[in-house]
C-alpha positions in Angstrom: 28.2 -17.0 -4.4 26.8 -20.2 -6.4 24.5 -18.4 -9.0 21.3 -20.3 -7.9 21.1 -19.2 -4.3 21.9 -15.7 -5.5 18.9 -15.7 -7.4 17.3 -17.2 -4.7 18.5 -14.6 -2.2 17.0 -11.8 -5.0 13.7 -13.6 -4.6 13.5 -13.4 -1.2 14.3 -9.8 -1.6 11.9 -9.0 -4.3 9.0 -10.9 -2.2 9.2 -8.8 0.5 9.8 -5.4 -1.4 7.4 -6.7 -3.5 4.8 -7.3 -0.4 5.0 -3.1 0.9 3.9 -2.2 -2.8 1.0 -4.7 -2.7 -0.5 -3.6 0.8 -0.4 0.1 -0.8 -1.5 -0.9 -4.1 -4.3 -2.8 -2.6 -5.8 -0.2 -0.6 -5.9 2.2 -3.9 -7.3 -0.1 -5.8 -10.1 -0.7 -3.0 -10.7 3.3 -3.5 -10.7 3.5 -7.1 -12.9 0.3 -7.9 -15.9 1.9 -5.3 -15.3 5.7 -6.5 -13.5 5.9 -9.6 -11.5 8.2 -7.5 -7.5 7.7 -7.3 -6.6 8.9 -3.7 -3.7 10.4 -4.1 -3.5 11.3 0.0 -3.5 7.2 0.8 0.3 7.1 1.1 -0.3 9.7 4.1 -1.6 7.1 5.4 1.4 5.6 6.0 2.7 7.9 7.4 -0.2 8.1 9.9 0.4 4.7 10.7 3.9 4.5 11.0 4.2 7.7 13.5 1.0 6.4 15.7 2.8 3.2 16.2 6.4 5.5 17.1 4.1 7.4 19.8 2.4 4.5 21.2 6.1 2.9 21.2 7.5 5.7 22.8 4.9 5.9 25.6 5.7 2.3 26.4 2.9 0.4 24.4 4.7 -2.8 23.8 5.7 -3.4 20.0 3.2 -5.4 18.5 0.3 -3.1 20.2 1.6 -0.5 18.8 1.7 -1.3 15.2 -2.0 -2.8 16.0 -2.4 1.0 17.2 -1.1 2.6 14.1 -2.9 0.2 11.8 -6.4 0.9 13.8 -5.3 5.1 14.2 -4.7 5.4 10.4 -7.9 4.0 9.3 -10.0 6.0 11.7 -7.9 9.4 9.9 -8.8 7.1 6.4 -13.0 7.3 7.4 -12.5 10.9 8.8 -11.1 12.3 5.5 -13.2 10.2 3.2 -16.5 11.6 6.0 -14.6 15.3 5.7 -13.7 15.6 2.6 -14.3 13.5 0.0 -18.3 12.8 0.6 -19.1 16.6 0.5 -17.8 16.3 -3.2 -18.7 12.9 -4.6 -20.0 12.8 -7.9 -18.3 16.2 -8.5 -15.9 16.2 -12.0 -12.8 14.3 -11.7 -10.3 17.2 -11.6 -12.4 18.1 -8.4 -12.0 15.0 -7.0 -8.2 15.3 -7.9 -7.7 18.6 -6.5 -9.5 17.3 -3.2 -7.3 14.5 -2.8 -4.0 16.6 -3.6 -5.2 19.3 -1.0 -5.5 16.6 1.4 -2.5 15.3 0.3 -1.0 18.7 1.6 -3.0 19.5 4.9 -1.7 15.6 5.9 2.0 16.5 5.7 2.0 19.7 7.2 -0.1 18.6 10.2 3.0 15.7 10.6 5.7 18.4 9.9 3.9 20.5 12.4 3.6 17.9 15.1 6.8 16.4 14.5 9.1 18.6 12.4 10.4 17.9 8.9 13.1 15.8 10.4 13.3 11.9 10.4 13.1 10.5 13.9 14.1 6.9 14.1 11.9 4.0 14.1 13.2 1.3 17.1 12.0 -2.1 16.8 12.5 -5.0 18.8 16.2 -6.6 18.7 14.9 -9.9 17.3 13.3 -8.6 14.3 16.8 -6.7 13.6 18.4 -10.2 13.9 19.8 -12.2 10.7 18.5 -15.1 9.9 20.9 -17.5 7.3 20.8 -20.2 5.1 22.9 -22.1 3.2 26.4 -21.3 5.5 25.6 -17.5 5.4 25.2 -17.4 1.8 21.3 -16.8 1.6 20.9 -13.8 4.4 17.5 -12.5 5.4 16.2 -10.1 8.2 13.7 -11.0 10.9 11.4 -7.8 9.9 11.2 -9.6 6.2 10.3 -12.6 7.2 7.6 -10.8 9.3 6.4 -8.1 5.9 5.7 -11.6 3.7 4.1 -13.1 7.2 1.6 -10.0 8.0 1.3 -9.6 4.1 0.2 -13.0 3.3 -2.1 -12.8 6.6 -4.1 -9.5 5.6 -4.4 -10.6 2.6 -5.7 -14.1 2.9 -8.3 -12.2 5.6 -9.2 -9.5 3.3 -10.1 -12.3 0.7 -12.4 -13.9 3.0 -13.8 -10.7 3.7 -14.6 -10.0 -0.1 -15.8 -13.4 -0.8 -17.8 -14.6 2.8 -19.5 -11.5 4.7 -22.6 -8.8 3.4 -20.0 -5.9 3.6 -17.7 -7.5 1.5 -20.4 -8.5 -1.4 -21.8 -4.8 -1.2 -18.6 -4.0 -1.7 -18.3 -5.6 -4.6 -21.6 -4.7 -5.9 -20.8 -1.1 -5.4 -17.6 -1.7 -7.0 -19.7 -2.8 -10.6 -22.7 -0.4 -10.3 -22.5 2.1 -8.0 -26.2 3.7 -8.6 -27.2 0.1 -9.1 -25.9 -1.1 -5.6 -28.0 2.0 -4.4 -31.0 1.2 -6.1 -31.5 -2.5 -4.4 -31.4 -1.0 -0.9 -27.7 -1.4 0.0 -26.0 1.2 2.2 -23.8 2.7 -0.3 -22.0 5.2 2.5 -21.5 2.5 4.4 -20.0 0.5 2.3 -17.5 3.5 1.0 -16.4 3.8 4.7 -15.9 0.6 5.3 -13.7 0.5 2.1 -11.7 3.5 3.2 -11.1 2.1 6.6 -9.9 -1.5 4.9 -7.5 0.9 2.4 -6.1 2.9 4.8 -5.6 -0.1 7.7 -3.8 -1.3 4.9 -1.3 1.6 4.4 -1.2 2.0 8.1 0.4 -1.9 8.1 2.6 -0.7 5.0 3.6 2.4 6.6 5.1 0.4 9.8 6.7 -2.1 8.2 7.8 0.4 5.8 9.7 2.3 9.0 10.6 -0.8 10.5 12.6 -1.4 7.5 14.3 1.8 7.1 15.3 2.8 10.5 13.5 6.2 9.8 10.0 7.6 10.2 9.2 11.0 8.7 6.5 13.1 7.2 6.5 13.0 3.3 7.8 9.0 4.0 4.8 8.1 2.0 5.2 9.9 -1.4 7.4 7.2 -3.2 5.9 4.6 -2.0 2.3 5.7 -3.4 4.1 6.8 -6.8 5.3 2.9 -6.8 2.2 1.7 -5.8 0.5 3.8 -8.6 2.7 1.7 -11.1 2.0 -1.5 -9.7 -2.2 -1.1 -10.0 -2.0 -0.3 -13.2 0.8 -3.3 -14.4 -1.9 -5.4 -12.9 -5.3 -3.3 -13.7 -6.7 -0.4 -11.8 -9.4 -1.4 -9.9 -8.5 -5.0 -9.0 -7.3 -6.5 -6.0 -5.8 -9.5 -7.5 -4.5 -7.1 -10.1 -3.0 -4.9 -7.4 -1.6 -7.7 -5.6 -0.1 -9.2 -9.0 1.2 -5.7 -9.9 2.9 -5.3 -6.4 5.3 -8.3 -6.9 6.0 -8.0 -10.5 7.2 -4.1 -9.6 8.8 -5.7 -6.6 10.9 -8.2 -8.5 11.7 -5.8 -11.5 13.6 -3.5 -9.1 15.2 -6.2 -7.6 16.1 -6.9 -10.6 17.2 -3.9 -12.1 19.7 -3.7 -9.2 20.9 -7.3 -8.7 21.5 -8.2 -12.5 22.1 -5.0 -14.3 25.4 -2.8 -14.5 26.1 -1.1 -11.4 25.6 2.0 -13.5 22.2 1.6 -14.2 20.8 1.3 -10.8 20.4 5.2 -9.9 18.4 5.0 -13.0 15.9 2.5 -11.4 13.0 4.8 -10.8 13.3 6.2 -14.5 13.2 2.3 -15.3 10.1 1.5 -13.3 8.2 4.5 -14.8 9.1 3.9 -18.7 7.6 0.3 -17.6 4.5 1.9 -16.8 4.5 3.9 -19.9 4.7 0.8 -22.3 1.7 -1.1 -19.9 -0.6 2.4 -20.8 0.7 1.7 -24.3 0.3 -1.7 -25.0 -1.7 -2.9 -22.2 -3.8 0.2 -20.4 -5.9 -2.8 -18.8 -3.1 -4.3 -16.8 -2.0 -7.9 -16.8 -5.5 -9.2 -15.3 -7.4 -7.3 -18.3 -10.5 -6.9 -16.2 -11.5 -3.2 -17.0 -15.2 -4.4 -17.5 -15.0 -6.8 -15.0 -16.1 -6.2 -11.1 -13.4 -4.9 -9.2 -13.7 -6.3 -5.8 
């Protein structure tokens, strides 16, 4: 293959790898710039998600409802556990908060293994978005379902901006995000807002979580644990806290995997994850602020 379109082929790759890890890294970033809390259970979320949409599916809810079902399901569990759990101990210390989200973490993935067993249960979607789609007499080869992850990214994404930018919730948001007791103090509705940012974080993973499984084949309970760990990374490469930062971080993580697999020795990729994570070693090193350096800076 002509070195160009292989590179080209990579990109397309890394954009919609590097999409997932935005939608997740997005949604903790949401969290975190509100709360100064890191929920470590929003990767459950996906997992939420992803088996709502396989029941709805499997009950004969025609594709696209369902993943509008999981998306809407896992950010109704997203209020109920920030409602359940996390309200009863805001403005506890931060290893409380930590322990909280960990233990929810937990109580998530059992309740999935419970309901549907440790086992991974395939994910059917629609023959067209399994279908090939080529370029260039075969040589630049994409799936359907990709095309559709950069579509549905780009979408949320342009209507969570608008969000931010045009409506009351979305300036309280931000607000909250820069002064939390000062938001309070001019009258807004600082629970309000914190649900509505959970439910927007977790709608988020929920999206993630089904495109994740529509990717994979496969649908399981502890689906969600790498993908947060990634996310993680990627939020920090482009600055805890941000959205744009989060969204920046996403596709640089995206694109170094890519890269790590596409361009270096064969031998090296099983070291990929030990790769990524020495990456986000040297950004706490040399540049804890992330890319956007906006540590001081509102959030939302």
């Amino acid at each position: 293959m002509n070195m160009d379109l292989y590179i080209l082929q990579q990109a397309i790759n890394a954009v919609s790898l590097g999409s997932l890890y935005a939608l997740v890294a997005i949604g903790l970033s949401m969290v975190f710039g509100i709360l100064r809390m890191t929920n470590f259970a929003h990767g459950d979320m996906m997992m939420v998600g992803a088996f709502a949409a396989l029941v709805l599916g499997f009950v004969g809810v025609p594709f696209l409802l369902a993943v509008l079902g999981g998306i809407v399901v896992a950010a109704l569990v997203g209020i109920l556990v920030e409602r359940v759990a996390y309200r009863p101990v805001r403005g506890a210390a931060d290893v409380t908060l930590l322990l909280t989200s960990l233990a929810v973490t937990y109580i998530l993935e059992n309740l999935g293994i419970l309901i549907f067993t440790s086992s991974p249960r395939n994910f059917p979607i629609p023959d067209l978005m399994n279908s090939a789609i080529q370029f260039m007499d075969g040589q630049i080869t994409f799936t359907a379902i990709n095309v559709v992850t950069v579509v549905l990214t780009a979408i949320s994404l342009t209507a969570l901006g608008w969000f931010v930018t045009r409506t009351d919730a979305g300036l309280g948001m931000r607000a909250a995000a820069e002064d939390l007791g000062g938001a309070r103090l001019v009258g807004l509705d600082v629970d309000r807002l914190i649900v509505v940012a959970f439910a927007i974080a977790s709608a988020f993973a929920g999206l993630a979580g089904v495109l994740w499984a529509a990717q994979a084949g496969i649908v399981e309970p502890h689906m969600g644990f790498t993908p947060l760990l990634k996310a993680f990374v990627a939020a920090i490469i482009g600055g805890f806290g941000s959205i744009a930062g989060a969204l920046v971080g996403g596709y640089v993580l995206g694109a170094l995997e890519v890269f790590i697999v596409a361009f270096l020795p064969s031998a090296v990729s099983p070291y990929r994850d030990a790769i990524v994570f020495a990456f986000l070693i040297a950004f706490l090193l040399f540049r804890p602020n992330g890319l956007l350096n906006r540590a001081q800076e509102v959030k939302l």
